[in-house]
KOLTOR-225284 format. One record per residue (C-alpha): residue in three letters; z, y negated, x negated. Coordinates in pm, whole numbers, plus 50000, padded with zeros to 5 digits. Layout:
REM KOLTOR-225284
ALAZYX/...
This chain:
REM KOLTOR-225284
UNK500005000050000/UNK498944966349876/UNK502114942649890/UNK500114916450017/UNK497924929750255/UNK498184925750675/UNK498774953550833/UNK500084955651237/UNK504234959251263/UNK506424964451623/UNK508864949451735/UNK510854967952015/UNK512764954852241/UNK514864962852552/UNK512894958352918/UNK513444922052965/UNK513464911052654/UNK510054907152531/UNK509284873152535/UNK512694863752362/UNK511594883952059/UNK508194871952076/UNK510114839752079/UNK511844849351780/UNK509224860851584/UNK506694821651677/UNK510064807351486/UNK509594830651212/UNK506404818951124/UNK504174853951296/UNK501304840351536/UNK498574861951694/UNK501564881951925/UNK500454906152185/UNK503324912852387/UNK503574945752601/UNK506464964652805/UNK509114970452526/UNK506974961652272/UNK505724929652019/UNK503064936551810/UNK502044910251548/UNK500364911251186/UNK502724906850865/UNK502494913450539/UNK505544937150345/UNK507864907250351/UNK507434904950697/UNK508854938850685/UNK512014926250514/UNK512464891550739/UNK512084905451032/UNK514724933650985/UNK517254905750874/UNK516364877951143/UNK515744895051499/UNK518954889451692/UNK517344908052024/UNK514704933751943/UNK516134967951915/UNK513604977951576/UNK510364970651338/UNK508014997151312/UNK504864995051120/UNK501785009051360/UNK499845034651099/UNK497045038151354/UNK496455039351772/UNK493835060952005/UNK492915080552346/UNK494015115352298/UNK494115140452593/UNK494105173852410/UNK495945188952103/UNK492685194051901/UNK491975148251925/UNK495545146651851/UNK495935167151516/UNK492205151551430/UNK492855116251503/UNK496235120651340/UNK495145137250990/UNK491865108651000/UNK494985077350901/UNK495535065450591/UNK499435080250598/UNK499085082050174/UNK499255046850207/UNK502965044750341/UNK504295082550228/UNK505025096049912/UNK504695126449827/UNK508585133849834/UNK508825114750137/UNK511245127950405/UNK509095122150705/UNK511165134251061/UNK508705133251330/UNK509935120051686/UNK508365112452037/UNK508005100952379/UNK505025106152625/UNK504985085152932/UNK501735091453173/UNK500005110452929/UNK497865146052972/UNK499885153352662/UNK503695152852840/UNK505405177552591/UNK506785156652347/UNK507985185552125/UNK504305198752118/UNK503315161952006/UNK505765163651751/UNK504805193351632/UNK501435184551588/UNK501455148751450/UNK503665168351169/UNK500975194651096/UNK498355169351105/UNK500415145550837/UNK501305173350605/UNK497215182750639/UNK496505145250514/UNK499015147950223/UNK497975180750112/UNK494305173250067/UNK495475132449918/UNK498315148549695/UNK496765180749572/UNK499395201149650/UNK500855229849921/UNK504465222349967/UNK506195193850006/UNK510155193849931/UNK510865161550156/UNK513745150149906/UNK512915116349892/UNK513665082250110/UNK513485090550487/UNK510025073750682/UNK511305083251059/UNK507885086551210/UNK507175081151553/UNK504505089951846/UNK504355072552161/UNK502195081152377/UNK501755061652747/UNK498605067253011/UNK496725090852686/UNK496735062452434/UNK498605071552133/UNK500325048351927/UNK501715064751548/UNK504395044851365/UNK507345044251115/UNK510305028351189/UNK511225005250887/UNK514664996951047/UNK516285034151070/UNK519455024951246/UNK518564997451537/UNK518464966051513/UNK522364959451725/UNK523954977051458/UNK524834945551284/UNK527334959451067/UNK530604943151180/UNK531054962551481/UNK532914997351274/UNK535505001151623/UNK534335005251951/UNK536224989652261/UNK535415007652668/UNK531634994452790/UNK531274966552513/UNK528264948852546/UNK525054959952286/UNK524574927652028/UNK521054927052112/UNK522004917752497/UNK524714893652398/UNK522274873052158/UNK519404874552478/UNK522874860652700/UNK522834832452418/UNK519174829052396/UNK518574825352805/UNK521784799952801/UNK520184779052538/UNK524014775152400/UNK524244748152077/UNK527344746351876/UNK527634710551950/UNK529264722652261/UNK532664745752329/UNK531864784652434/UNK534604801452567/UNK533864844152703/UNK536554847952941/UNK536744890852905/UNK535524890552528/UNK536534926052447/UNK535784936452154/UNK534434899952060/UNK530884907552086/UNK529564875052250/UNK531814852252048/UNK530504866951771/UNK526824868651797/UNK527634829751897/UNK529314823151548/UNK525844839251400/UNK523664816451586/UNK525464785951592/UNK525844795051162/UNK522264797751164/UNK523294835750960/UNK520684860751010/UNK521714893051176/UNK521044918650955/UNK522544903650613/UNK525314926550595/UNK523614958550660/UNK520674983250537/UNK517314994350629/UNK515435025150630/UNK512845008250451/UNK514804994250164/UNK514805031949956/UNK510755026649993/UNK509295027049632/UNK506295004049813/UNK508754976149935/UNK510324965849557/UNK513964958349576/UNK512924922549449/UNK511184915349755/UNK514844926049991/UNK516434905649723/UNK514384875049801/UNK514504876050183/UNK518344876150192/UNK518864849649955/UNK516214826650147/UNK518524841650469/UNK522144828750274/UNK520204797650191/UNK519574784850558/UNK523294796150687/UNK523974763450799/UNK527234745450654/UNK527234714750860/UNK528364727851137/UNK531714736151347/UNK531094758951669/UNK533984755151871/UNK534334791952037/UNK537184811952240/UNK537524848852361/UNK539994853852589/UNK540984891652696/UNK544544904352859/UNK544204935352652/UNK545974929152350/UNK544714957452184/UNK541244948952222/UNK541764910452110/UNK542804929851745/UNK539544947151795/UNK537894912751828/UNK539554899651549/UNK538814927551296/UNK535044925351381/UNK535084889051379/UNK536724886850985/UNK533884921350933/UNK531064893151064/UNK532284866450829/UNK533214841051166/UNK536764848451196/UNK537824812851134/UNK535134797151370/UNK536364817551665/UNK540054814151845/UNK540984845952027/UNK544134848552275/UNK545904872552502/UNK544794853052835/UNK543844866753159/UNK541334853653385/UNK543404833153664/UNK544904808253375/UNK541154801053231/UNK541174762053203/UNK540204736452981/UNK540694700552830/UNK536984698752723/UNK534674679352965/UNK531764698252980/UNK531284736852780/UNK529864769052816/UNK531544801652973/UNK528864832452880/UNK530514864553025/UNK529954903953076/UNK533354906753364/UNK533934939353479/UNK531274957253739/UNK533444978853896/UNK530425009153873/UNK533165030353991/UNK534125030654374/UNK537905027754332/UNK537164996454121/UNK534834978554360/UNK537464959254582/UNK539054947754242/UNK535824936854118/UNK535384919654430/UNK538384903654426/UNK537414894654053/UNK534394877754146/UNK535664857654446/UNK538524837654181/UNK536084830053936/UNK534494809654218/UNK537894790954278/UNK538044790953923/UNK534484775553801/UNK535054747454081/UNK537474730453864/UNK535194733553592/UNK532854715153758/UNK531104699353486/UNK530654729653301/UNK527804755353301/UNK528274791053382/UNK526284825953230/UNK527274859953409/UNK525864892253361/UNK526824916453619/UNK525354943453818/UNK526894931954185/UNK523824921654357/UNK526464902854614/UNK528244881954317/UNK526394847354435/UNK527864856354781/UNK531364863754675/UNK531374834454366/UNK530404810354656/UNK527914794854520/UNK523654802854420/UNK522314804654093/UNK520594779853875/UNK518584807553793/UNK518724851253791/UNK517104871453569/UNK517384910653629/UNK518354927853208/UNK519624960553151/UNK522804967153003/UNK522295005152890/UNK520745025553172/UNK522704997153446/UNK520094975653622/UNK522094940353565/UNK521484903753695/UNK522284872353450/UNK522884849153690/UNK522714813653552/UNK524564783353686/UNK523524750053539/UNK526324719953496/UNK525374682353411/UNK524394673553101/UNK526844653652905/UNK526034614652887/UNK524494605252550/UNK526554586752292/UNK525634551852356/UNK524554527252049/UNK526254505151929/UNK525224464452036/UNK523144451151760/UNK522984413851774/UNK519874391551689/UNK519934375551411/
């Protein structure tokens, strides 16, 4: 692989969350998107590779697409597969696991399709290596096939664990919220740390968090690994080089002002040992609070929550109960602007009050609504006089 050269790379994402990454990836620099369900695709170059891996907040991975066609039977399959340039991207001790998904496609058994695309890749590197046996001890390429309505799309993931995994997250509190999700909550809310945040049921401190990293300006993935770091065709210089450019633009001129309440006490430690893991702890002020004594001095702030669903049927009248105090609640705050993901399809009806705005995400397999209230912006600092001379 020539360092330099374009090739096509993927972006996945979550279903509702396309146009954020592609979003994401316009502010990088990539043009020339082509945005499908759960998918980006754009053209980079290797260090695309490594800055994308560090700076998406919301997509869930970065593949690099080795090649795409219409397959409907085994034989176009293994053909089509062994026909791509997979030399280019393997070596020959690569450790190349092979896995799959067919949606809508003649070819629906995805172990078959695994199976093959293997056969066919080991073909390639047999006739491009010179050689029978391959031992597989090397860096890991995670190879995948997709296939959806018979076109086949063959890719390697260069992120190996996803994206969400941010690092800082080692302890995991009951139904936390994914970090990809909680950055699209910041995202939609269009949140600058000019102004106070405060997540009422913070958990295990994953909105706060993902706040701090925004509002820092520090990319996502600094404090973790990729699969594609142990590739001999991505130099270490070039990882090297995208993180310091990525600890060069953390930005030091700012202050966010951000709370996480929780009643659990337990889980406020949790918060607190992710938050020192993420490098925010001092930018974020956790306390043992429950929901009825939320208030604040501030004149106009955020509140960006995940609150309880009550997906259970025992819970549902609590949840309900829930829902109707935060609208006593967010009427003293009147001046303030409110972001709530939930899955109650009643929660306008039992807040009181309709949404700015709704937008239907998926937290895990739950179908969820972010419903979006909007508060007055503040009034602008006014100038000073100046007198004529």
């Amino acid at each position: 692989m020539r360092q330099m050269s374009q090739f096509t790379l993927i972006a996945t994402a979550a279903f509702g969350l396309e146009s954020l990454v592609a979003d994401e990836l316009r502010a990088l620099g990539y043009t020339d998107l082509k945005v499908e369900n759960g998918k980006v695709f754009f053209p980079g170059d290797a260090r695309a590779i490594c800055r994308t891996n560090l700076w998406l907040r919301q997509a869930e991975r970065v593949f690099v697409q080795i090649g795409q066609f219409t397959a409907c039977t085994f034989d176009e399959l293994f053909e089509q597969t062994k026909a791509l340039p997979w030399e280019e991207w393997l070596p020959v001790d690569a450790c190349f696991p092979v896995q799959g998904k067919s949606v809508k496609s003649t070819l629906f058994s995805v172990s078959d399709c695994q199976a093959i695309v293997k056969k066919a890749i080991v073909e390639r590197l047999k006739i491009k290596y010179q050689q029978n046996w391959f031992e597989e001890n090397g860096p890991t390429y995670p190879v995948e096939v997709a296939l959806l309505k018979d076109v086949v799309t063959l890719s390697i993931d260069t992120s190996g664990i996803g994206l969400h995994k941010r690092g800082y997250r080692k302890l995991v509190s009951k139904a936390p919220v994914r970090e990809t999700l909680a950055a699209a909550m910041l995202s939609l809310s269009h949140w600058k740390p000019e102004r106070v945040l405060i997540d009422p049921f913070c958990g295990s401190g994953t909105i706060p968090i993902e706040a701090a990293l925004r509002g820092l300006n520090i990319a996502p993935g600094l404090k973790r690994d990729f699969a594609a770091e142990r590739w001999p065709n991505l130099p270490e210089e070039m990882w090297v080089e995208a993180r310091t450019e990525a600890a060069d633009l953390i930005r030091k001129d700012v202050t966010p002002e951000i709370e996480g309440y929780d009643f659990d006490k337990e889980v406020l430690s949790l918060a607190r040992f992710h938050a020192r893991e993420a490098g925010v702890e001092e930018y974020i002020h956790f306390q043992e609070r429950p929901f009825a004594d939320l208030s604040s001095k501030k004149k106009y702030g955020y509140i960006i929550c995940n609150p309880p669903y009550g997906e259970r049927l025992e819970d549902k009248a609590t949840v309900e109960r829930l829902y109707r105090q935060m609208g006593q609640i967010f009427k003293k705050l009147d001046t303030w602007s409110f972001y709530v993901l939930t899955s109650s399809e009643d929660f306008e009806k039992l807040l009181g009050r309709q949404a700015s705005k709704n937008r239907k995400l998926y937290n895990g397999m739950i179908k969820c609504y972010y419903y979006q209230f909007f508060g007055p912006r503040p009034p602008r600092p006014s100038r000073p006089l100046q007198l004529k001379n």
